[in-house]
N, CA, C and O atoms as CSV, one atom per row, in Angstrom:
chain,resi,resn,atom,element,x,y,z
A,1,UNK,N,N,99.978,91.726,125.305
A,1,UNK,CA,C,98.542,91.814,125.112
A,1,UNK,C,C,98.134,90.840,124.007
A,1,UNK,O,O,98.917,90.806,123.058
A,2,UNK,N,N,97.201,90.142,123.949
A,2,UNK,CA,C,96.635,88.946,123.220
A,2,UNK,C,C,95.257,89.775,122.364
A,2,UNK,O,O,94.347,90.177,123.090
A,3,UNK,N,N,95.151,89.984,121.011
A,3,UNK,CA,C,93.979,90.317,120.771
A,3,UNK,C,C,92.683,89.183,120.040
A,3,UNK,O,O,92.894,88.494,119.041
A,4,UNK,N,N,91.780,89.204,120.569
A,4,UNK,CA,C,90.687,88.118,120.014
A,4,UNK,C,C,89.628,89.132,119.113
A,4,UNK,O,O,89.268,90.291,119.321
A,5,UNK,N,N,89.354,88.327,118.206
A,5,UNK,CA,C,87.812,89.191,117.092
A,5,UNK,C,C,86.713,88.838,117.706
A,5,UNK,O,O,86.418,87.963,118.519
A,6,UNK,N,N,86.149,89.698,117.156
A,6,UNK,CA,C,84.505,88.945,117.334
A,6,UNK,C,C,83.988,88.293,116.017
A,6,UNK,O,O,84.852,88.609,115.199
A,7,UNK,N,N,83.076,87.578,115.390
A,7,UNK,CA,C,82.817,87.209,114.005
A,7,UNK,C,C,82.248,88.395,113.255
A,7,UNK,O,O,81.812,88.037,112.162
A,8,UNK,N,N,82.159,89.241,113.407
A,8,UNK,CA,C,81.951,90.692,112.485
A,8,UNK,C,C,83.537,90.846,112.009
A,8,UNK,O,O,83.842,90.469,110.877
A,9,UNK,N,N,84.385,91.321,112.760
A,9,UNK,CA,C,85.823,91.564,112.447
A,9,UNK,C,C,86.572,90.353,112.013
A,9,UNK,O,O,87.374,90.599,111.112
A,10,UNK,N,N,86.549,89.683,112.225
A,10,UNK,CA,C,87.125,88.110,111.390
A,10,UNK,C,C,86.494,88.142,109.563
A,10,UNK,O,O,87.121,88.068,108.506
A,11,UNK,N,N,85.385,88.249,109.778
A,11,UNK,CA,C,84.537,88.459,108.162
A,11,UNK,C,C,85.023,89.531,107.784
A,11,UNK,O,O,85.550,89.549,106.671
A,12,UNK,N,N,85.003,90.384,108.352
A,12,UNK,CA,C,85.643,92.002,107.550
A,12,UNK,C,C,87.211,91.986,107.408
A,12,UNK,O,O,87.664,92.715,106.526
A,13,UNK,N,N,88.054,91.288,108.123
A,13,UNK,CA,C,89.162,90.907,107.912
A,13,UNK,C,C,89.654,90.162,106.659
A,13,UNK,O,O,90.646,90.408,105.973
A,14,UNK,N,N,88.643,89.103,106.507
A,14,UNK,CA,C,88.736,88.432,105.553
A,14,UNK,C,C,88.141,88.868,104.111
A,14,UNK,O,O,88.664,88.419,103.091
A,15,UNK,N,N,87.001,89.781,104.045
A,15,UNK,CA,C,87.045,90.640,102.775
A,15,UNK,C,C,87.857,91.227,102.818
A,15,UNK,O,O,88.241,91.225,101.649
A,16,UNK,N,N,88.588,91.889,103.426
A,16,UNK,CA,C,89.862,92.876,103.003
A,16,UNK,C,C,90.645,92.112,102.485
A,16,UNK,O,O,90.863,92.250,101.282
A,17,UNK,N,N,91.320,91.055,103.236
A,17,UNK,CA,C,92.394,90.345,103.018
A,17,UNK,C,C,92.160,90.210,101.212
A,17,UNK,O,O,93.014,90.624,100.427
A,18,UNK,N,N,90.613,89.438,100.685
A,18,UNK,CA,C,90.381,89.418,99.661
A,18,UNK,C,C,90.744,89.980,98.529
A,18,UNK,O,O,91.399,89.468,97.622
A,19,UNK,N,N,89.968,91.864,98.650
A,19,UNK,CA,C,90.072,92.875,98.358
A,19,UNK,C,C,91.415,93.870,98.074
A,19,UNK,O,O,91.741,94.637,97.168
A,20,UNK,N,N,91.877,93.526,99.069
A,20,UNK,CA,C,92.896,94.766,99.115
A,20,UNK,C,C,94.429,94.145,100.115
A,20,UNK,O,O,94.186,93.879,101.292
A,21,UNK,N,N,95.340,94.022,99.813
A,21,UNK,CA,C,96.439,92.786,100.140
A,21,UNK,C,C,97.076,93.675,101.339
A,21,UNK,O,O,97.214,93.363,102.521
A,22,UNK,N,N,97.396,94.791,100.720
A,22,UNK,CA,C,98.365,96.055,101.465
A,22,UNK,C,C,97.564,96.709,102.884
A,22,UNK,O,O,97.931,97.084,103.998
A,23,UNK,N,N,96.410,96.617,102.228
A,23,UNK,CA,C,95.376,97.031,103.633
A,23,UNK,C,C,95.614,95.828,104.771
A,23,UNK,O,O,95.874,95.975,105.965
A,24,UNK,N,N,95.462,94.748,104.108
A,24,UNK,CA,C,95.262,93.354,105.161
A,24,UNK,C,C,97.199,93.165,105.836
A,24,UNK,O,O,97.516,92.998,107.014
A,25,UNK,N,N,97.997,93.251,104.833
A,25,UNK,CA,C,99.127,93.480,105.565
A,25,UNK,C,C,99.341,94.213,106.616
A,25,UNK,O,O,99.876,93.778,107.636
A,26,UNK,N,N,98.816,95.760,106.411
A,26,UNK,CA,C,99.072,97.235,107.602
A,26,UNK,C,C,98.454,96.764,108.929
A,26,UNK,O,O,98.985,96.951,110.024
A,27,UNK,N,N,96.866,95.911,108.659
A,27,UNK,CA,C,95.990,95.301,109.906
A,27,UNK,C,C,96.998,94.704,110.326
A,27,UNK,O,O,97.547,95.330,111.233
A,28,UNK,N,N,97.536,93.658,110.031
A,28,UNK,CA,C,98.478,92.579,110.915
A,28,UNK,C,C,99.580,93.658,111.380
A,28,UNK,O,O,99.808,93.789,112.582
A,29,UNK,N,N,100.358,94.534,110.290
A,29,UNK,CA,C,101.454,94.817,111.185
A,29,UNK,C,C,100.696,95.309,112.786
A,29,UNK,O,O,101.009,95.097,113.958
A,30,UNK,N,N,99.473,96.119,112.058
A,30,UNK,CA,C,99.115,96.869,113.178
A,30,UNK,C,C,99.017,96.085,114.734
A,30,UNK,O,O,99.618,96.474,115.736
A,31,UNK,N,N,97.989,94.736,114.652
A,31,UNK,CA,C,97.699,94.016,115.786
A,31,UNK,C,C,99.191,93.505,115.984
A,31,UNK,O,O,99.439,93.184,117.147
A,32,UNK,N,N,100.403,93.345,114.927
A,32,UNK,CA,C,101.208,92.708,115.792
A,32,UNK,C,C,101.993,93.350,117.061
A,32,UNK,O,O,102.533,92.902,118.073
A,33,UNK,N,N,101.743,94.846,116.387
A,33,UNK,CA,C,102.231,95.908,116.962
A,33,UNK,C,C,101.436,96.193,118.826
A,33,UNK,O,O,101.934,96.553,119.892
A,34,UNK,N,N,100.170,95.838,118.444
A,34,UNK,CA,C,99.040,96.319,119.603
A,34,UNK,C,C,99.899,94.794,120.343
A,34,UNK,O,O,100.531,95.093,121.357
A,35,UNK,N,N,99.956,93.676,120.057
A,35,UNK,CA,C,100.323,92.685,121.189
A,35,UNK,C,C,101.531,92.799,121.256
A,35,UNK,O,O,101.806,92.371,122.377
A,36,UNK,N,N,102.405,93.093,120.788
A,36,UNK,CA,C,104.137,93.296,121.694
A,36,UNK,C,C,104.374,94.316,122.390
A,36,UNK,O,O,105.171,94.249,123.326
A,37,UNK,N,N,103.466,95.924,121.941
A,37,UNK,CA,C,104.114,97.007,122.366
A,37,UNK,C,C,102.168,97.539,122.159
A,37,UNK,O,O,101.692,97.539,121.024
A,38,UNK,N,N,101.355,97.906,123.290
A,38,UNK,CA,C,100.422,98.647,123.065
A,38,UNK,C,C,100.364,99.880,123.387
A,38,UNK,O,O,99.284,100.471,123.394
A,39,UNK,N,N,101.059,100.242,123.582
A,39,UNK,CA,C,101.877,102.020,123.795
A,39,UNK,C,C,102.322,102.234,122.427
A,39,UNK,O,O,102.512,103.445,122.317
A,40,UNK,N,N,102.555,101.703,121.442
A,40,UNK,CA,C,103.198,102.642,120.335
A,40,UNK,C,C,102.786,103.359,119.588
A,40,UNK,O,O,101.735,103.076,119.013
A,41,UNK,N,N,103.292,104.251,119.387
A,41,UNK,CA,C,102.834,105.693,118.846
A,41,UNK,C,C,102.177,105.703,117.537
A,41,UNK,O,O,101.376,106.603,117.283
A,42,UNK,N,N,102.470,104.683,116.587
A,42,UNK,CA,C,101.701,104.362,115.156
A,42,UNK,C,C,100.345,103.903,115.755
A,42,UNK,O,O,99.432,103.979,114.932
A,43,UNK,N,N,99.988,103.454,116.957
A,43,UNK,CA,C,98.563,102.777,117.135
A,43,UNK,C,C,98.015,103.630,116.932
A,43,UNK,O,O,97.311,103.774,115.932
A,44,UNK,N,N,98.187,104.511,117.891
A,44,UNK,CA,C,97.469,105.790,118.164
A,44,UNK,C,C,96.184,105.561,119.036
A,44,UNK,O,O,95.264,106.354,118.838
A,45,UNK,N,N,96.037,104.762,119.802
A,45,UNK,CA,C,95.137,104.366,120.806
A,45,UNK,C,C,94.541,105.473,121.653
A,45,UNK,O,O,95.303,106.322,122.117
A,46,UNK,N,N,93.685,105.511,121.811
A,46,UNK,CA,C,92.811,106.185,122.388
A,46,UNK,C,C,91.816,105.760,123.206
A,46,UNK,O,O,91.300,104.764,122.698
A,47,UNK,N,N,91.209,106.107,124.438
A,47,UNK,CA,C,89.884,105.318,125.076
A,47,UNK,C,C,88.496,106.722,124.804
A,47,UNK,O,O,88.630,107.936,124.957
A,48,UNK,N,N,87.296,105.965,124.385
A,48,UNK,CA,C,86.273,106.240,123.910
A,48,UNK,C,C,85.197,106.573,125.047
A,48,UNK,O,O,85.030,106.071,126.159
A,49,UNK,N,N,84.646,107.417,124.490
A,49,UNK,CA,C,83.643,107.842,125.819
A,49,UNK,C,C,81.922,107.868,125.337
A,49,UNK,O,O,81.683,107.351,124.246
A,50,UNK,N,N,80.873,108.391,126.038
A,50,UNK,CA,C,79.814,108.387,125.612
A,50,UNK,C,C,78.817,106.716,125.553
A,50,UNK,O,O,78.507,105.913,126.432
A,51,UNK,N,N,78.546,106.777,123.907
A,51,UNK,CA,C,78.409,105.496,123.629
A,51,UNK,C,C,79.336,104.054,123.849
A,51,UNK,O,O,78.823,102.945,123.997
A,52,UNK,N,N,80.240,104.220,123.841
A,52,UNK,CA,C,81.735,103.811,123.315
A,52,UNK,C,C,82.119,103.841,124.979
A,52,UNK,O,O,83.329,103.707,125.165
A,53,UNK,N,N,81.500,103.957,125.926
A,53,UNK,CA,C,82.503,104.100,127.392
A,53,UNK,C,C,83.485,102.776,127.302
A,53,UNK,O,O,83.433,102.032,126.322
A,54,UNK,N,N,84.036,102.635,127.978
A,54,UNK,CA,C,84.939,101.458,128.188
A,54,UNK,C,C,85.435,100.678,126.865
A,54,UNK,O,O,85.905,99.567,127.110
A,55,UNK,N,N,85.420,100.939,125.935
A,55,UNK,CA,C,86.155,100.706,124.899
A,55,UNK,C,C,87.476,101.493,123.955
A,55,UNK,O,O,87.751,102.546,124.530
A,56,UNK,N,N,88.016,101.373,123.187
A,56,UNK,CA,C,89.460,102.030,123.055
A,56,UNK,C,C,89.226,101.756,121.461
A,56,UNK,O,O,88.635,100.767,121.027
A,57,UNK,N,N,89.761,102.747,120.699
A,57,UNK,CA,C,90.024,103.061,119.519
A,57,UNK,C,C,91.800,102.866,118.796
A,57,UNK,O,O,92.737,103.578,119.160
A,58,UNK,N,N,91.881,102.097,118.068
A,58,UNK,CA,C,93.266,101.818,117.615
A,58,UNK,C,C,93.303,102.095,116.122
A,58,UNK,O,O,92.481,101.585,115.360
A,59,UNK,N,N,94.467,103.078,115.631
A,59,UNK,CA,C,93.995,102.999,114.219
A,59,UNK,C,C,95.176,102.800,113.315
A,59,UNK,O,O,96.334,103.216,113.352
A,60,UNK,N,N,94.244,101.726,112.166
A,60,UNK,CA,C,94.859,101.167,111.035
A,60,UNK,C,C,95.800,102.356,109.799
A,60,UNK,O,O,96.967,102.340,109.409
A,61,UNK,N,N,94.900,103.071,109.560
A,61,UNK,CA,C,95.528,104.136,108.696
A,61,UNK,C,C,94.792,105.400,109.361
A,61,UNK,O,O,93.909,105.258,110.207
A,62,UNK,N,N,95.164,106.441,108.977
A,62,UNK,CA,C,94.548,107.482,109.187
A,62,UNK,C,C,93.155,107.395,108.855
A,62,UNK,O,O,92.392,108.013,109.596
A,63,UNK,N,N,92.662,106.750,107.885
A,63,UNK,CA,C,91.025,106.156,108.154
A,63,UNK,C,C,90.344,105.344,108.729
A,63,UNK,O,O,89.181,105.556,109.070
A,64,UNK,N,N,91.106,104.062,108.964
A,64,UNK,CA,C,90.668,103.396,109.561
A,64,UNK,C,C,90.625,102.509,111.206
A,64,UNK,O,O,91.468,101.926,111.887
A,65,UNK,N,N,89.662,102.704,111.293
A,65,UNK,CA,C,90.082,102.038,112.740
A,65,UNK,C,C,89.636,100.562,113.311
A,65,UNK,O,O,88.718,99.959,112.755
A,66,UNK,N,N,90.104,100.182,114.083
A,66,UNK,CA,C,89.083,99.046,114.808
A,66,UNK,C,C,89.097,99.340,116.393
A,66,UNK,O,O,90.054,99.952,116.868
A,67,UNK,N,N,88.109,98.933,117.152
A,67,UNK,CA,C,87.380,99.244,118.441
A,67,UNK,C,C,87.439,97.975,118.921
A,67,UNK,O,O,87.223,96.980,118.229
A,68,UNK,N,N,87.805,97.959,120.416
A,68,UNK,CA,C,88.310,97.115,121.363
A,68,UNK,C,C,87.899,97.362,122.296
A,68,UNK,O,O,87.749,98.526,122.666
A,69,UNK,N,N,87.594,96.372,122.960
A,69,UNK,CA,C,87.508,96.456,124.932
A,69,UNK,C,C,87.965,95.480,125.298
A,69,UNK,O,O,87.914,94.399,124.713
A,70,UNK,N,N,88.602,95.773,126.570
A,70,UNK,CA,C,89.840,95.357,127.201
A,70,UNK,C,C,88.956,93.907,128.225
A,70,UNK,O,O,87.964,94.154,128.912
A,71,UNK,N,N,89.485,92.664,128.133
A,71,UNK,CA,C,88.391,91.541,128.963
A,71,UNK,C,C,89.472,91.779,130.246
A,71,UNK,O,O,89.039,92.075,131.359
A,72,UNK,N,N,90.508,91.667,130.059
A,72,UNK,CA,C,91.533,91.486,131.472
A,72,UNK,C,C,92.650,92.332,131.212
A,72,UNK,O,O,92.417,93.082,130.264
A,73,UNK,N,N,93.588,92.454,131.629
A,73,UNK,CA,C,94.886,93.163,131.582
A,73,UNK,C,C,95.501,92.569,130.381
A,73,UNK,O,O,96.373,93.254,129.847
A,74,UNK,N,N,95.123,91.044,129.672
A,74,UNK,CA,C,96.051,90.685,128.859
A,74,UNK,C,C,95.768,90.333,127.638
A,74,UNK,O,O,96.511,89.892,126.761
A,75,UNK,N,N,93.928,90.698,127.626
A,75,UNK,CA,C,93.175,90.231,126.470
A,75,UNK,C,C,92.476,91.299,125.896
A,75,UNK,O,O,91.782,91.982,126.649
A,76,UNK,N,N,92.528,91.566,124.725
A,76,UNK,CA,C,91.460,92.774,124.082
A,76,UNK,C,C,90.706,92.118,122.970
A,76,UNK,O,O,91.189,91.444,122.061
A,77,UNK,N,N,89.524,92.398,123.165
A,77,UNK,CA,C,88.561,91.881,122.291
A,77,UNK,C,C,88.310,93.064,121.251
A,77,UNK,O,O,88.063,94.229,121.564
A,78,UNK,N,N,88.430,92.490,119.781
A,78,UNK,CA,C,88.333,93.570,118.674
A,78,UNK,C,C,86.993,93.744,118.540
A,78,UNK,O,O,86.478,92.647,118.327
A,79,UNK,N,N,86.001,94.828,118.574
A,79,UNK,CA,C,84.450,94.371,118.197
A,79,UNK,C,C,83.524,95.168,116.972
A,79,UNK,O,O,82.316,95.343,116.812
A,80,UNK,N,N,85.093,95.656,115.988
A,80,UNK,CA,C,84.557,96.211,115.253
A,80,UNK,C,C,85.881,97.200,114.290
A,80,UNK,O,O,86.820,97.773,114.843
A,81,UNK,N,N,85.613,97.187,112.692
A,81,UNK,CA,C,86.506,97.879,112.339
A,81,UNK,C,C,85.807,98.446,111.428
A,81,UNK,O,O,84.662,98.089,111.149
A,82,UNK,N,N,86.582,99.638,110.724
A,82,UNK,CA,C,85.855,100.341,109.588
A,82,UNK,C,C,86.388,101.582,109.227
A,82,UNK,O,O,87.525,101.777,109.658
A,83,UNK,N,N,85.910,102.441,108.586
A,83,UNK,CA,C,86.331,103.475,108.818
A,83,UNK,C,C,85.841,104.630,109.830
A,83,UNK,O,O,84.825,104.356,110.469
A,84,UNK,N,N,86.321,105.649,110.013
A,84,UNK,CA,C,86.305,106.613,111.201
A,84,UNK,C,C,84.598,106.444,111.507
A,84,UNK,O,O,84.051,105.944,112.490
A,85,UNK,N,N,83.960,107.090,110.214
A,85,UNK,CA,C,82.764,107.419,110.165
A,85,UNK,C,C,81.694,106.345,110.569
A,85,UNK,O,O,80.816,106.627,111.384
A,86,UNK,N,N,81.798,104.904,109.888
A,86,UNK,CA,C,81.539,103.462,110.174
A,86,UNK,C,C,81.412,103.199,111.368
A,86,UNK,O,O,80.363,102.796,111.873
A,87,UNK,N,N,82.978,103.491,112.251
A,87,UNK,CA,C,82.959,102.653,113.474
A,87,UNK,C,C,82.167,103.577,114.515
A,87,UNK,O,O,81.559,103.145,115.494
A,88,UNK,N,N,82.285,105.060,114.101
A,88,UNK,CA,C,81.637,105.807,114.788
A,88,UNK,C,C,80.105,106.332,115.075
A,88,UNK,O,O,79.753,107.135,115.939
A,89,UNK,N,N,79.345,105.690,114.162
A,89,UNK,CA,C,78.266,106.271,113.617
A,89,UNK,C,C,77.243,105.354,114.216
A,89,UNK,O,O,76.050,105.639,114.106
A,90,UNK,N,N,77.726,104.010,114.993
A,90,UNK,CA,C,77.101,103.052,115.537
A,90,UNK,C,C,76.457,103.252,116.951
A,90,UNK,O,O,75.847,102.327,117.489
């Protein structure tokens, strides 16, 4: 699986990275994790319903997440990260 940002999540990527080193490390392990193996059990992936239909929830720490929808079988577009409340509240 190949994941692409949108320019919201690229900018918020990059304040973290800024901000907080260990956070911006866990993101990468995380996406490296979502493109070799997107079944693994640390993702904790989930698909979203309601507002959120067709999009999927992957999470960074127990707070945080980022939100995806799937373009093809081999591409997921990130379109948003934050915390629970953040990504949810949209």
């Amino acid at each position: 699986m190949k994941a692409k940002f949108s320019p919201f999540v690229q900018r918020t990527i990059t304040q973290i990275y800024k901000k907080d080193r260990k956070l911006a490390k866990k993101i990468q392990r995380q996406i490296f994790l979502f493109e070799t193996n997107p079944k693994h059990p640390s993702l904790r992936l989930h698909k979203l319903s309601g507002t959120f239909d067709n999009m999927w929830s992957l999470s960074i720490t127990l707070s945080i997440r980022m939100v995806y929808r799937l373009i093809n079988q081999k591409i997921a577009y990130f379109v948003d990260i934050g915390t629970h409340d953040e990504v949810y509240r949209k």
